[in-house]
Biopython code that builds the backbone (N, CA, C, O; Angstrom):
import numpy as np
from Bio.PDB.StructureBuilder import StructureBuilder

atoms = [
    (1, "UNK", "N", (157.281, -89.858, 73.478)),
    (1, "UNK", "CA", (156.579, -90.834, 74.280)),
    (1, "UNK", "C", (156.871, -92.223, 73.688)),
    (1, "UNK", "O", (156.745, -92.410, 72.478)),
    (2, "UNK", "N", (157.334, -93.383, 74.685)),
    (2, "UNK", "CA", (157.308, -94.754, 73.893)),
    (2, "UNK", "C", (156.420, -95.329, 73.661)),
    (2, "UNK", "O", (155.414, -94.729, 74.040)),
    (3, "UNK", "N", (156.170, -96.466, 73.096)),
    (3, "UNK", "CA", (155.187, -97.209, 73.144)),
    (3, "UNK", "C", (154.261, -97.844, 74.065)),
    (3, "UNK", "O", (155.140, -98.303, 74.794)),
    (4, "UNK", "N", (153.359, -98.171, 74.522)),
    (4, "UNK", "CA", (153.057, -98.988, 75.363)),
    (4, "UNK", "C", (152.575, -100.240, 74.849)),
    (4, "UNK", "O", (152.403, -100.422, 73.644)),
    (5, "UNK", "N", (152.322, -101.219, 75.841)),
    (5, "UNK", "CA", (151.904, -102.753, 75.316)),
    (5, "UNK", "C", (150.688, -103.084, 76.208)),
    (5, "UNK", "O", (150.007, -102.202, 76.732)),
    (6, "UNK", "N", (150.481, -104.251, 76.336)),
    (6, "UNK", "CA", (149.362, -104.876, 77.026)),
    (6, "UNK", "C", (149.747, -104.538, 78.564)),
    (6, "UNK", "O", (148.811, -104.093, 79.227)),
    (7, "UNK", "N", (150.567, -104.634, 78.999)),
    (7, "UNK", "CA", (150.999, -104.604, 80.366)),
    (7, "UNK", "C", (151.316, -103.189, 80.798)),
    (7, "UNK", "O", (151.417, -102.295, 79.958)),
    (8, "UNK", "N", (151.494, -102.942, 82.251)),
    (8, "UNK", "CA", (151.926, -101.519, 82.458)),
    (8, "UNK", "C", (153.198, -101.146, 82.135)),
    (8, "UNK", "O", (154.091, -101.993, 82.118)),
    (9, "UNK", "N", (153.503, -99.491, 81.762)),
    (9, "UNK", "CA", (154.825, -99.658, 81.047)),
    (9, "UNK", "C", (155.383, -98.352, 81.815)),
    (9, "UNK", "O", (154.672, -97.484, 82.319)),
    (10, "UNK", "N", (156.826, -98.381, 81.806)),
    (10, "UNK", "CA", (157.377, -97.252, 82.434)),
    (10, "UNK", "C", (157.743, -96.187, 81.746)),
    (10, "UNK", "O", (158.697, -96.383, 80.994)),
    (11, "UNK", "N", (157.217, -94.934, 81.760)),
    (11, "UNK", "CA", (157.088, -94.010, 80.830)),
    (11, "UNK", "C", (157.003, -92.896, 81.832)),
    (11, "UNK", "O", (156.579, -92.955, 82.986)),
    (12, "UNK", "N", (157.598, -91.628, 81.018)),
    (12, "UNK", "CA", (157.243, -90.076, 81.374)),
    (12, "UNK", "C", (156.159, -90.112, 81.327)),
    (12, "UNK", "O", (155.745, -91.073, 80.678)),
    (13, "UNK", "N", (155.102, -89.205, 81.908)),
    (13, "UNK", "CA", (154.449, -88.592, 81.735)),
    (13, "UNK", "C", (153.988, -87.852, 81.231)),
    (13, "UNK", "O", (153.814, -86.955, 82.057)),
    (14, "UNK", "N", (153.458, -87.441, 79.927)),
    (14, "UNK", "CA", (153.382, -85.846, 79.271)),
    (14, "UNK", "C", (152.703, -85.131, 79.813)),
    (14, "UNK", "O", (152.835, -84.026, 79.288)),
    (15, "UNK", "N", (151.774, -85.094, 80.869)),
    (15, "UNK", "CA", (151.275, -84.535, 81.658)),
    (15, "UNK", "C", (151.629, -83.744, 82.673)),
    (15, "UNK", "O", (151.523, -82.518, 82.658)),
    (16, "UNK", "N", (152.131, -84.516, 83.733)),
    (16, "UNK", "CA", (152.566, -83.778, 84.564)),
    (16, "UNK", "C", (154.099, -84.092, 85.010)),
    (16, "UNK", "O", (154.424, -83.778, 86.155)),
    (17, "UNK", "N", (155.287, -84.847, 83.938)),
    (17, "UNK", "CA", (156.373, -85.428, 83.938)),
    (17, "UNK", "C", (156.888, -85.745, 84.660)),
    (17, "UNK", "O", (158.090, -85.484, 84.611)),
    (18, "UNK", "N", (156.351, -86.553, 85.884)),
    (18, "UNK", "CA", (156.702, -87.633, 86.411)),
    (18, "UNK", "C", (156.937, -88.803, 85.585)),
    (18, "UNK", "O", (156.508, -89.000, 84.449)),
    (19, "UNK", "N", (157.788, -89.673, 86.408)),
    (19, "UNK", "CA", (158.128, -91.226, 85.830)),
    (19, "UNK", "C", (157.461, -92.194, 86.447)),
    (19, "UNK", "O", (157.615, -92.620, 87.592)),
    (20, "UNK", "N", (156.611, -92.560, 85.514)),
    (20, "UNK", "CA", (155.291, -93.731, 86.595)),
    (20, "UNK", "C", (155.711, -95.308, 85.773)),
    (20, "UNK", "O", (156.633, -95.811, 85.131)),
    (21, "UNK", "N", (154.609, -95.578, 86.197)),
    (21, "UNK", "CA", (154.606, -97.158, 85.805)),
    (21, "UNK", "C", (152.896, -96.731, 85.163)),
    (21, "UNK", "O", (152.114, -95.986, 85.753)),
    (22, "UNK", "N", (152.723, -97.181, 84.306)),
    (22, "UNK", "CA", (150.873, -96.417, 83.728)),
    (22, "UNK", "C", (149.925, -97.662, 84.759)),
    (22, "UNK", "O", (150.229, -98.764, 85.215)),
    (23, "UNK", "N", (148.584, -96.752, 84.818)),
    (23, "UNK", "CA", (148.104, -97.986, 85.238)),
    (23, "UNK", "C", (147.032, -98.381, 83.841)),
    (23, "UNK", "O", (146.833, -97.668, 82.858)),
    (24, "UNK", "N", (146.558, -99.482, 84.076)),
    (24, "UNK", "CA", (146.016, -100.286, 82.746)),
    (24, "UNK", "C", (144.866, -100.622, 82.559)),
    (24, "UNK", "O", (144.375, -101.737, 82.738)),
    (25, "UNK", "N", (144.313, -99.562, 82.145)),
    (25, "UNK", "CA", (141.915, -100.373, 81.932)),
    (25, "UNK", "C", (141.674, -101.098, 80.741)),
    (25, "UNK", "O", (141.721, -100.692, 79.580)),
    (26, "UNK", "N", (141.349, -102.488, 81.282)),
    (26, "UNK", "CA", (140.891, -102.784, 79.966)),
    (26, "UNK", "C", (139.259, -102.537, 79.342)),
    (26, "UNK", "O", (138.198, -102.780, 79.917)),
    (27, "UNK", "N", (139.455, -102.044, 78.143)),
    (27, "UNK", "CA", (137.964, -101.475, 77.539)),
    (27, "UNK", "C", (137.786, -102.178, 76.535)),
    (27, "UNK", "O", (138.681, -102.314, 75.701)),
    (28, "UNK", "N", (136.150, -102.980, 76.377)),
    (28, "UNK", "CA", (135.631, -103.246, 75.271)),
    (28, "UNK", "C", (135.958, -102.442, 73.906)),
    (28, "UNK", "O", (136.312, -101.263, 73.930)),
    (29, "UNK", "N", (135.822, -103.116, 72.827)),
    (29, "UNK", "CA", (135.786, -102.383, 71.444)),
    (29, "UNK", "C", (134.806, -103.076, 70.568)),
    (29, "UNK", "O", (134.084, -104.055, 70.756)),
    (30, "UNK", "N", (134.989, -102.290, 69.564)),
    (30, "UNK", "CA", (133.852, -103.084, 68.412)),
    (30, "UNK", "C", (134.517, -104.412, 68.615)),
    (30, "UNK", "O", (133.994, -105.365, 69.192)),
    (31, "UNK", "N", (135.562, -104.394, 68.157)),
    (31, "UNK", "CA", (136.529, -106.213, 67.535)),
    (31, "UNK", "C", (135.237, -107.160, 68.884)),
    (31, "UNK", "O", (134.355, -107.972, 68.604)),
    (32, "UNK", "N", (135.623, -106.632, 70.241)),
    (32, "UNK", "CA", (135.109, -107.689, 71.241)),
    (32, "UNK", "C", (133.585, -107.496, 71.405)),
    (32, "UNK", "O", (133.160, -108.203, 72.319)),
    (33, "UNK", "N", (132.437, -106.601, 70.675)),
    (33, "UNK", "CA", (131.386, -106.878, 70.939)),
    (33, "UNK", "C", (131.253, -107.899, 69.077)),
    (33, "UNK", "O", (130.257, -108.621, 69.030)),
    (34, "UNK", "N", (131.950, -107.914, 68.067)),
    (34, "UNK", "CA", (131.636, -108.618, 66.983)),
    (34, "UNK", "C", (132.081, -110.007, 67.474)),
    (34, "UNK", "O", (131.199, -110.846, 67.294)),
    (35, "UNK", "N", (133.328, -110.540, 68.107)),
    (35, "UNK", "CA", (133.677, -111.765, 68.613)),
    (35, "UNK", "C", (132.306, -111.888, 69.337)),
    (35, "UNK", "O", (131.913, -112.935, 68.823)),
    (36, "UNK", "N", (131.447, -111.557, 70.081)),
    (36, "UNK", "CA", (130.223, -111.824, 71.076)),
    (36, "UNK", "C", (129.438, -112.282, 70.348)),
    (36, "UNK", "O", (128.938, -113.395, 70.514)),
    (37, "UNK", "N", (129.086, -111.237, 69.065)),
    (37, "UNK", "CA", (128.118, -111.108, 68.310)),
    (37, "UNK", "C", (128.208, -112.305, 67.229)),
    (37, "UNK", "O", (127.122, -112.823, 66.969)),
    (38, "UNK", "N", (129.348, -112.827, 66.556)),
    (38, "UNK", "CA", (129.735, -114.580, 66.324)),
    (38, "UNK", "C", (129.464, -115.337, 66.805)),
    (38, "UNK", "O", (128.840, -116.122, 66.091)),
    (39, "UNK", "N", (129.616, -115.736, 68.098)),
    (39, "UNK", "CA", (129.606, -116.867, 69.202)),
    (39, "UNK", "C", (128.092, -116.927, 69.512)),
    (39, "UNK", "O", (127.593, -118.026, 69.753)),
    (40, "UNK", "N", (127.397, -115.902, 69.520)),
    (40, "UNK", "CA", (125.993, -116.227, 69.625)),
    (40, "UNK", "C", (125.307, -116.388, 68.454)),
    (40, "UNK", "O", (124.326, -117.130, 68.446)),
    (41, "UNK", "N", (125.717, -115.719, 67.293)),
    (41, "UNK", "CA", (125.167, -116.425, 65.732)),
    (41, "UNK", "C", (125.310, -117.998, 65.621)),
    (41, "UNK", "O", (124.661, -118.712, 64.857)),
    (42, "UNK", "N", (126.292, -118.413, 66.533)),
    (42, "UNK", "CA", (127.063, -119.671, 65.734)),
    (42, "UNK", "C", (126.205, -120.779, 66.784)),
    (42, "UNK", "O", (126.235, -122.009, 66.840)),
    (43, "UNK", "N", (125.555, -119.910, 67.454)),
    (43, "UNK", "CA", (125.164, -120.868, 68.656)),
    (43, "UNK", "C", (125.905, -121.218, 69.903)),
    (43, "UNK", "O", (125.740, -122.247, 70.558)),
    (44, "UNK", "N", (126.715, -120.274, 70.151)),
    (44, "UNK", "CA", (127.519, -120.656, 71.519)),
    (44, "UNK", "C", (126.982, -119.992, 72.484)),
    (44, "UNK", "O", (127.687, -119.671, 73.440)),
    (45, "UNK", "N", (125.427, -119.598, 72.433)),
    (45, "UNK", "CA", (125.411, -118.415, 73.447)),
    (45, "UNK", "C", (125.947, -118.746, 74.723)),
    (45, "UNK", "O", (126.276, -117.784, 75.417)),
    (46, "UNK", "N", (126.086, -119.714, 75.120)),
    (46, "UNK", "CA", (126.900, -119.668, 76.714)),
    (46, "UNK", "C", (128.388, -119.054, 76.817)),
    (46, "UNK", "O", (128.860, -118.558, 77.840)),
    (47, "UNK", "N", (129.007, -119.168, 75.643)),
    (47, "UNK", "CA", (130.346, -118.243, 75.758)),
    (47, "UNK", "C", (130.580, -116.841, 75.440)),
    (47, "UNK", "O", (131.690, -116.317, 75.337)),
    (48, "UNK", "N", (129.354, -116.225, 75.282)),
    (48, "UNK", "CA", (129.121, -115.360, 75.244)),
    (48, "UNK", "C", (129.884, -114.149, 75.432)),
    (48, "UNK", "O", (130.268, -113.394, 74.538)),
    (49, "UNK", "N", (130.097, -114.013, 76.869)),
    (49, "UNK", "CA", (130.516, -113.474, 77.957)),
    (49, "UNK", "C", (132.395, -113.279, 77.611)),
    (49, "UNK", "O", (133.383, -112.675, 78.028)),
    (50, "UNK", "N", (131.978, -114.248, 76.581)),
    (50, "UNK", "CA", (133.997, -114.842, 77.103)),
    (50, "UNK", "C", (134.771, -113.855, 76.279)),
    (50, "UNK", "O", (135.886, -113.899, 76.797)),
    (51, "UNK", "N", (134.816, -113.096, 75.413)),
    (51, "UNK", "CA", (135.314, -111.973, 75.006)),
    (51, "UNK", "C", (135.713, -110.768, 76.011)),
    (51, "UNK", "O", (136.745, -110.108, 76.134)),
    (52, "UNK", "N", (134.190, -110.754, 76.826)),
    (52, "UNK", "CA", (134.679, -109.641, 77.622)),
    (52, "UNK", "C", (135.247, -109.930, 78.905)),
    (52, "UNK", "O", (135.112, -109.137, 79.837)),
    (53, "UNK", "N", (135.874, -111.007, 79.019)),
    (53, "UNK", "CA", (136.383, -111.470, 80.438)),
    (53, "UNK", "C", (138.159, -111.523, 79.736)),
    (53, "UNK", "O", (139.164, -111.544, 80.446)),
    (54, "UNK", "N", (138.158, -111.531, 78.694)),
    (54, "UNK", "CA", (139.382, -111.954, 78.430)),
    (54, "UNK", "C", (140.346, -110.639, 77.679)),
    (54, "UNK", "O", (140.079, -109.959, 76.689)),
    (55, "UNK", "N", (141.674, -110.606, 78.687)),
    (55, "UNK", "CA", (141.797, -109.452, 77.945)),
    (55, "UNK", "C", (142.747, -108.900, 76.887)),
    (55, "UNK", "O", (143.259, -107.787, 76.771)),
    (56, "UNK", "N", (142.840, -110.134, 76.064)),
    (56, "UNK", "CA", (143.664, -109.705, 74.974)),
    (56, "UNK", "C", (142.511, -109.326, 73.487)),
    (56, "UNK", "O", (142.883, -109.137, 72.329)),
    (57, "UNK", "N", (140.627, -109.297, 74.175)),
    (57, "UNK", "CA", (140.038, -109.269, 72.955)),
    (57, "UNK", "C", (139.649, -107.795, 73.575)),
    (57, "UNK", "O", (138.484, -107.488, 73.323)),
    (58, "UNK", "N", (140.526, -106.630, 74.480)),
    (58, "UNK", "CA", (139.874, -105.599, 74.655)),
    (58, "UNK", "C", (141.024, -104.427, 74.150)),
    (58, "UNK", "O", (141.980, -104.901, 73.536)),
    (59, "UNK", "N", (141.019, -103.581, 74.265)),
    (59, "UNK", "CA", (141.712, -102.373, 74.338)),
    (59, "UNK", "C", (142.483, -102.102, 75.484)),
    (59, "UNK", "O", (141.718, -102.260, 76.436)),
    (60, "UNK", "N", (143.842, -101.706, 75.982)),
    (60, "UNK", "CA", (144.441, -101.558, 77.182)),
    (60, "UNK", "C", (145.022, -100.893, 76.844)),
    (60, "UNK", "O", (145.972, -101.032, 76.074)),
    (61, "UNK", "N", (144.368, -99.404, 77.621)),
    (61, "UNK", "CA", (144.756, -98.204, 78.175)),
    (61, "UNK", "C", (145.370, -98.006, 78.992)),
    (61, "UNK", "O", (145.065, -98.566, 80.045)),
    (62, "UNK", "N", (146.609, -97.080, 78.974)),
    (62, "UNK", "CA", (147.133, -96.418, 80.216)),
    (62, "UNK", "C", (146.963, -95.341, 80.436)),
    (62, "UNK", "O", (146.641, -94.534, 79.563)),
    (63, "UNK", "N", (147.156, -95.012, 81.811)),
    (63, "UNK", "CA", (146.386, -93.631, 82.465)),
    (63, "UNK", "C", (148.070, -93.625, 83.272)),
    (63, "UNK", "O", (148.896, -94.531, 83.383)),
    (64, "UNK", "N", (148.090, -92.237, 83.716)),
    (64, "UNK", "CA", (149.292, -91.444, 84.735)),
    (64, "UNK", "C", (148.037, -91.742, 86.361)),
    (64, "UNK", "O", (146.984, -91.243, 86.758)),
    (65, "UNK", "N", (149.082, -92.940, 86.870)),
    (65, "UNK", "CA", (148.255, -93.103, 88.392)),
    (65, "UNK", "C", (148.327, -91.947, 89.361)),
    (65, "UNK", "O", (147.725, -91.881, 90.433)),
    (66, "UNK", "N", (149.539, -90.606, 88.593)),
    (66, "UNK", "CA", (149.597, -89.556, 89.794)),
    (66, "UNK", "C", (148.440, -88.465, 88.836)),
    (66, "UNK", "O", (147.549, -87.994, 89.543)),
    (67, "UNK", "N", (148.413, -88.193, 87.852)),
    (67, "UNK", "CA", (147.010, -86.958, 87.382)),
    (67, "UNK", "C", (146.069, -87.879, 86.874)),
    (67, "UNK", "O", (144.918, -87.455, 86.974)),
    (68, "UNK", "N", (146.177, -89.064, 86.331)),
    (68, "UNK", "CA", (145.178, -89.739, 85.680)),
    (68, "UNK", "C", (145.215, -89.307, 84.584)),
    (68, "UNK", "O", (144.237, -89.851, 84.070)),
    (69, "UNK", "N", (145.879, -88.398, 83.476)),
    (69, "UNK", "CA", (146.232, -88.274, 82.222)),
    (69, "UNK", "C", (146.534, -89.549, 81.308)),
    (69, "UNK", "O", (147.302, -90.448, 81.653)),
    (70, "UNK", "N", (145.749, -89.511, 79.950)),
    (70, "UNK", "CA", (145.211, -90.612, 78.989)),
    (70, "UNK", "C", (146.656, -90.859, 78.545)),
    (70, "UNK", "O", (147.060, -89.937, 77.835)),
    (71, "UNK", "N", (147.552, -91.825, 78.752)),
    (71, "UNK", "CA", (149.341, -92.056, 78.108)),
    (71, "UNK", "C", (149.163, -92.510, 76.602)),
    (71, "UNK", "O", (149.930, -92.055, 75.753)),
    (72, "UNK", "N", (147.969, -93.572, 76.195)),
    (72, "UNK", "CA", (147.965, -94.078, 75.102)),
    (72, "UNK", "C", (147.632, -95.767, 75.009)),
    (72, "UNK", "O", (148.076, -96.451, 75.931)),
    (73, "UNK", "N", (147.089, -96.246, 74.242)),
    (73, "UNK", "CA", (146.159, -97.393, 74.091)),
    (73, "UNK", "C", (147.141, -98.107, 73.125)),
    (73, "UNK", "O", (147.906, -97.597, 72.306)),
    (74, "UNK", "N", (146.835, -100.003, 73.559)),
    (74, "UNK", "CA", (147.503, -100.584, 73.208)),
    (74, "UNK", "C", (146.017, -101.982, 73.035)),
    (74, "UNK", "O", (145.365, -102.664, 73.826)),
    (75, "UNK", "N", (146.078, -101.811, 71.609)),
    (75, "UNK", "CA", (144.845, -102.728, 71.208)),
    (75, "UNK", "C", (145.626, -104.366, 70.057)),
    (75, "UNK", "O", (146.457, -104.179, 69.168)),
    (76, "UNK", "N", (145.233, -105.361, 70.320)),
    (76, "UNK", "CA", (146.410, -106.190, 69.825)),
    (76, "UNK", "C", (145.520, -107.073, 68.690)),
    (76, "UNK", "O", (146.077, -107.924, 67.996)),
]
sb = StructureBuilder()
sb.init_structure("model")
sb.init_model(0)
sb.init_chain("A")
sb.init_seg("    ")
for serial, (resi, resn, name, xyz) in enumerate(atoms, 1):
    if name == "N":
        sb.init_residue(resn, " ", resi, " ")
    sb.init_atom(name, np.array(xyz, "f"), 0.0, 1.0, " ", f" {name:<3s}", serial, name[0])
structure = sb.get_structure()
């Protein structure tokens, strides 16, 4: 299996070995609820939010869009 990155990537399948393009969820992690958990210590509570809108502070998963099989996570 290759690597994947932030973006969708073209890969076999180990699942059901088709050749897809993955599709891509981005998911919270600790890293982006502690960036939250800063910004409101520090007094920014209005940016609060801004970790989880943004998505290089999340986790990006790919899934097989034909079984939905887990390809592998790309956290940066």
């Amino acid at each position: 299996m290759s690597a994947v990155g932030p973006n969708p990537s073209r890969v076999r399948c180990p699942s059901c070995h088709a050749e897809i393009t993955t599709n891509v969820k981005h998911e919270a992690t600790t890293k982006t609820h502690i960036m939250a958990l800063l910004l409101c210590l520090f007094l920014c509570w209005p940016c609060v939010c801004v970790p989880y809108c943004m998505d290089s502070c999340q986790n990006a998963n790919h899934y097989c869009p034909n079984c939905n099989a887990f390809i592998g996570a790309y956290s940066s």
